[in-house]
N, C-alpha and C positions, 0 to 999 in steps of 0.2 A: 945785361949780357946773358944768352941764353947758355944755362948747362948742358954739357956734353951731352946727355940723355936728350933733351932737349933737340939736337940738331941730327939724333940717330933717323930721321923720318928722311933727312935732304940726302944724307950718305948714302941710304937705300936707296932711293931717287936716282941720283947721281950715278952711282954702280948700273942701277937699271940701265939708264941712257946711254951707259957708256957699253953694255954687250947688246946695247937693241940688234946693232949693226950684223953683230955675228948671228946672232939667234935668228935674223933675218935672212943671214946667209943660208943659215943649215936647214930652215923652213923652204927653200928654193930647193936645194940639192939633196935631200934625201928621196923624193920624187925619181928623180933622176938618176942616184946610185943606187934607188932596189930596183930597179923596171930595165926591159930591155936588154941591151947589150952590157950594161954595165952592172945591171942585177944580175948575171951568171957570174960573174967574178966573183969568190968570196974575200978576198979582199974589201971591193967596192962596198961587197954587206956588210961587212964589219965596219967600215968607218960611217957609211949610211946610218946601223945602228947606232953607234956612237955620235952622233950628231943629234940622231932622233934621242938619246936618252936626257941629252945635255937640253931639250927641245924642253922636253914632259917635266922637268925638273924646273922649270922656270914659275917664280911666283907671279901669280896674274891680280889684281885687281877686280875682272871683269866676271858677273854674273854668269855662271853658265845656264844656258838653256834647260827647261823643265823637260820640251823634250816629251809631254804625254799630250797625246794627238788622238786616241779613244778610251775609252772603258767600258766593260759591258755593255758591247754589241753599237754604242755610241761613239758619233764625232764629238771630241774635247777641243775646249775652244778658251781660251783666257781670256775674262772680263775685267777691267778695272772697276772695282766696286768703290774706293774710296783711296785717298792720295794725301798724305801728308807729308813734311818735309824728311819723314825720317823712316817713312813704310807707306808700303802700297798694300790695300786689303785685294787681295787677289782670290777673284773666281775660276774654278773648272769647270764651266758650264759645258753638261752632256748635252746635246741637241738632242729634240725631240724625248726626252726620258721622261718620265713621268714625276712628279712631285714627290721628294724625297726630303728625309731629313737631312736639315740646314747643320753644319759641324764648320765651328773654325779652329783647324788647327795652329796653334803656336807656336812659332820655329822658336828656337835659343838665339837669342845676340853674343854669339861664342867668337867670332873669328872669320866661321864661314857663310856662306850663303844661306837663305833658305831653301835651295835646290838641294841640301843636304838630305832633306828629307824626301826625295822625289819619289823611293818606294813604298814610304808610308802613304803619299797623298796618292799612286797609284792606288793602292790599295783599299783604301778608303772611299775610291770613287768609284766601287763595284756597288755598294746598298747606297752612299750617301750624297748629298748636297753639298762640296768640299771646298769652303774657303782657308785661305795661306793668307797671314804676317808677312808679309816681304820683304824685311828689313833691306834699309840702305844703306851702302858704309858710309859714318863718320865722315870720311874724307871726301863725300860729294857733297855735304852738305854745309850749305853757306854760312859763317857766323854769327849774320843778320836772324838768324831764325833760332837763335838762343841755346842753349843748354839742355841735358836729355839725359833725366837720370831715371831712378827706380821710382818717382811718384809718375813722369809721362809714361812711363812705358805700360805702368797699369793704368793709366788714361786711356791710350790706345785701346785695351783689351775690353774697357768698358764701352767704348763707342763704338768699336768695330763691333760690338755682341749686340746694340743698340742698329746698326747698320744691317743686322742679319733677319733683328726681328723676334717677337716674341716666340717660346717654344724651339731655341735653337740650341747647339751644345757645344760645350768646352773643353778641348784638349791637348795638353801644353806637357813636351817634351823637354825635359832635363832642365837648365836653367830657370825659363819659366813657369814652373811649377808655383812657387812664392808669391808673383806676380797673379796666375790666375786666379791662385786660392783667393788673394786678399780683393782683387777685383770682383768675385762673386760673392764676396763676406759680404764687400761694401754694397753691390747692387741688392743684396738681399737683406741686408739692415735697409736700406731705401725702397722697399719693393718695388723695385726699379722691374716693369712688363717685361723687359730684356734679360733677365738673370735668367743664366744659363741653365737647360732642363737636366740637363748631367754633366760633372765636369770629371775628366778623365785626367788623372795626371802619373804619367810618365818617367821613372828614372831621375824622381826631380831633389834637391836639397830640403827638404820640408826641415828637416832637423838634423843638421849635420856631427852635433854631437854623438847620435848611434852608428858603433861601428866605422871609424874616421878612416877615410883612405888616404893615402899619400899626396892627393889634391887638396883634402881637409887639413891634413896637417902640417903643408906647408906652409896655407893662409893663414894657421895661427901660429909657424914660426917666423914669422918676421912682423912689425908694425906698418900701421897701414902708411904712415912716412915713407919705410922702404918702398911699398908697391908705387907710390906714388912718381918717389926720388927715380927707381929703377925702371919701370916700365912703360910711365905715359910719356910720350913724344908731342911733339908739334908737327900738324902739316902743313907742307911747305907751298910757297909758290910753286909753279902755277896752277894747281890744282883748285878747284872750287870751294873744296874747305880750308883751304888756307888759314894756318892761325889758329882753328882747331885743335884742341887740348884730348887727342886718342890712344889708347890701345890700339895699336898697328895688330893686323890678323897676322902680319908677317912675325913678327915678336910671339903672338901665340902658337901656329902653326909650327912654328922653331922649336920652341918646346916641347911641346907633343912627340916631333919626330925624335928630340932628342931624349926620349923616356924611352923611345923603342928604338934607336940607332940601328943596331942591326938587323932589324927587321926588314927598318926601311934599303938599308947598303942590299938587303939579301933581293930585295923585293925589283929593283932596280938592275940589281946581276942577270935576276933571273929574265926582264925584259929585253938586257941587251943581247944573252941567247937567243929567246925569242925568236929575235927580228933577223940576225943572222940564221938561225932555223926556219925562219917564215912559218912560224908555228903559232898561230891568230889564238889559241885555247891557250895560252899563257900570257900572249901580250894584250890581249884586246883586254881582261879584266883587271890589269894592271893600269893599263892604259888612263880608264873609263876614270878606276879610283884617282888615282894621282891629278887628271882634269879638272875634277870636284876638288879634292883633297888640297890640293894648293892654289884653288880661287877662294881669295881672302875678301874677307869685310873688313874695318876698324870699327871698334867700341867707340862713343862717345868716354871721354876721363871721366866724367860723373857717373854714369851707368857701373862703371868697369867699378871703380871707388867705392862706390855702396852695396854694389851685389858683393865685393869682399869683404867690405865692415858691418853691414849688416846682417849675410844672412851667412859668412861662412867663419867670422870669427865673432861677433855680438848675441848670434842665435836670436834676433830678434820678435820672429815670427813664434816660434815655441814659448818662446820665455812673455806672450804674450804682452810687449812694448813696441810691433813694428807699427807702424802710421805711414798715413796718407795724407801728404797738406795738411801736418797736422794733428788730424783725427786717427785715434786707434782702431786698429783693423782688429775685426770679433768674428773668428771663425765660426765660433757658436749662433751667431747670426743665421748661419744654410740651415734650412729646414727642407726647401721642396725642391731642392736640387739633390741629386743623386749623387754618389759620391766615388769614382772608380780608380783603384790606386794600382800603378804595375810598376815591377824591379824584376832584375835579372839575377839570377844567382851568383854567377862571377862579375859584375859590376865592380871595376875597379876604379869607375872614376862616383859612381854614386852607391852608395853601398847599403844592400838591403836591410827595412829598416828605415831609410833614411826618406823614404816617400810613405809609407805605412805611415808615419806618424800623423799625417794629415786626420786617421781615423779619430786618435787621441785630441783632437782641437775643434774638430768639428760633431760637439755633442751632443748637436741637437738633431743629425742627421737619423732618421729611424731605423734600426737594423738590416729592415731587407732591402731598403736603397746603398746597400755597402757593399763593394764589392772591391776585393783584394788577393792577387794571384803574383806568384812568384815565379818566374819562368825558369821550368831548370834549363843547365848548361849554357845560358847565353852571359853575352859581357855589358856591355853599355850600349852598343849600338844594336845591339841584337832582340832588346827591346821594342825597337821602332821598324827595325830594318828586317829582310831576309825571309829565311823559309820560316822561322819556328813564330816571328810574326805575323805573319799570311798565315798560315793553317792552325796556331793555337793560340794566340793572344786577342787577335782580329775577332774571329769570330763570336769571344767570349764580348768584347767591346761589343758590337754590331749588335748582339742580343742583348745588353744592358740599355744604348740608346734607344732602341726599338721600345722596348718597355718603358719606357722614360717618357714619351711624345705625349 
């Protein structure tokens, strides 16, 4: 008999199915009540608004679009570089640019897409060669193709580096931080030609013991039983992962929003002005976020399972006991990989500190292959994203790679 938790995946489902109809409706009629005749009414706007807000609030499933179509002075074009049941290695190939350095960056298996990252991989595609992780949610993925915890997922990052070619580089935003350190331990105890020429890591959990945030301490107020009992679901018929044992993105995104409740109530006030204002500099960057922001992925349970007991309440990887199939992972292993660590000063969900530590594990890296920059004023995402990314983090990255080839 399955436990309540258990059947929270069909309830969401079911809910869904049962306002497709309306949401369907107010997708027709918003059209219709801002434009023309019925767009001078401000009545009509107001309830147009209102319809559009209930629209933007709907959790989606569905990938949204990357959406980058040039970069420096190039047409960008998406190549399938490799396809497995649980990620696509996705290329941005510039037409016509000239032979650049090869970088794959590493989305997190968090909840949402890899299109979360879509300014960082703009960005990156101004000097470099810019492969994406594309993870797939959980829930498309068929049962026939087995289980996906923290030893595949640094399998991925070993083959996909192995896919890119020797002389290429590695850099892995928040989550997989853990993953890519131990995948370049392990290619570089193997001198594996493919160990990454510099590996960048990002805002990532290296040692969550320094400076614990309110995400750190609440993975070690409860046992991993709880997380289990309370947060993994089943997915239901008829979905293609059916029977699937995940963390729903919807279970996480819920969270999230409700750490910052009325941010988000404010954020949503402020759009339904907006659109009865017909004021585009307030609704459109609301808009943009919330499209992103509430298209969800699901965790595989095993993934979700280990990256909590492993690396946010056992400390695995510091306490030098984490493994791979097995074998111990030896940071001390990097020698001719470069070694580049970034955190944000107000980082509330990884907290500075907690990515530095990489410096401490890997000590065979030689001092001037080290490179470690704290960015003032920014938060978590303002490490990967935004202006003080583009004009001060970037650039520092881009000359480290450079030098690295």
């Amino acid at each position: 008999m399955p436990t309540p938790n258990a059947m929270l995946y069909a309830a969401f489902e079911q809910q869904a199915q049962a306002l497709w109809p309306l949401r369907q409706w107010a997708r027709a009629a918003v059209p219709v009540l801002s434009n023309g005749h019925f767009g001078a009414h401000r009545p009509h706007r107001h309830l147009a608004a209102a319809l559009e807000v209930m629209r933007l609030s709907e959790i989606t499933h569905r990938r949204p679009d990357w959406g980058i179509t040039a970069a420096a002075g190039h047409e960008v074009i998406e190549e399938t570089v490799a396809v497995t049941p649980f990620a696509t290695l996705t290329r941005f190939a510039k037409l016509g640019a000239p032979t650049q350095a090869r970088v794959l960056v590493v989305a997190p298996m968090s909840g949402h897409f890899a299109t979360l990252l879509r300014d960082t991989v703009r960005t990156m595609l101004i000097d470099h060669d810019v492969y994406v992780t594309d993870w797939h949610s959980a829930r498309d993925v068929p049962m026939r193709e087995g289980p996906f915890g923290l030893d595949e997922y640094t399998e991925h990052l070993v083959q996909f580096m192995r896919d890119l070619g020797p002389g290429s580089h590695l850099m892995a935003i928040c989550q997989p931080c853990v993953a890519a350190l131990a995948a370049t331990a392990l290619m570089s105890e193997d001198d594996d030609p493919a160990t990454p020429a510099s590996l960048t890591l990002m805002a990532g959990p290296i040692d969550c013991r320094i400076s614990p945030t309110a995400v750190n301490m609440l993975a070690t107020s409860k046992s991993i039983e709880w997380f289990e009992h309370n947060l993994i679901s089943t997915v239901p018929l008829p979905l293609r992962g059916a029977g699937r044992r995940v963390y729903p993105g919807f279970v996480q995104v819920g969270a999230f929003m409700g750490m910052n409740r009325q941010r988000h109530i404010d954020a949503f006030r402020n759009y339904y002005q907006g659109l009865v204002d017909d004021d585009r500099e307030i609704t459109e960057p609301i808009r943009r976020f919330y499209e992103e922001y509430l298209a969800v992925s699901d965790l595989p349970a095993e993934f979700y399972l280990e990256t909590v007991r492993l690396i946010f309440q056992d400390y695995k990887l510091p306490r030098g006991e984490l493994t791979w199939r097995g074998r111990r992972v030896d940071p001390s292993a990097i020698r001719r990989t470069a070694l580049v660590t970034v955190e944000g000063e107000r980082d509330d969900i990884c907290a500075p500190g907690q990515t530095l530590a990489a410096h401490d594990l890997c000590t065979r890296v030689r001092p001037y292959m080290r490179t470690h920059t704290v960015q003032a004023g920014v938060g978590h995402y303002g490490v990967f994203s935004g202006r003080r990314w583009q004009q001060h983090i970037y650039p520092m990255l881009r000359d480290v790679i450079h030098v690295s080839q």
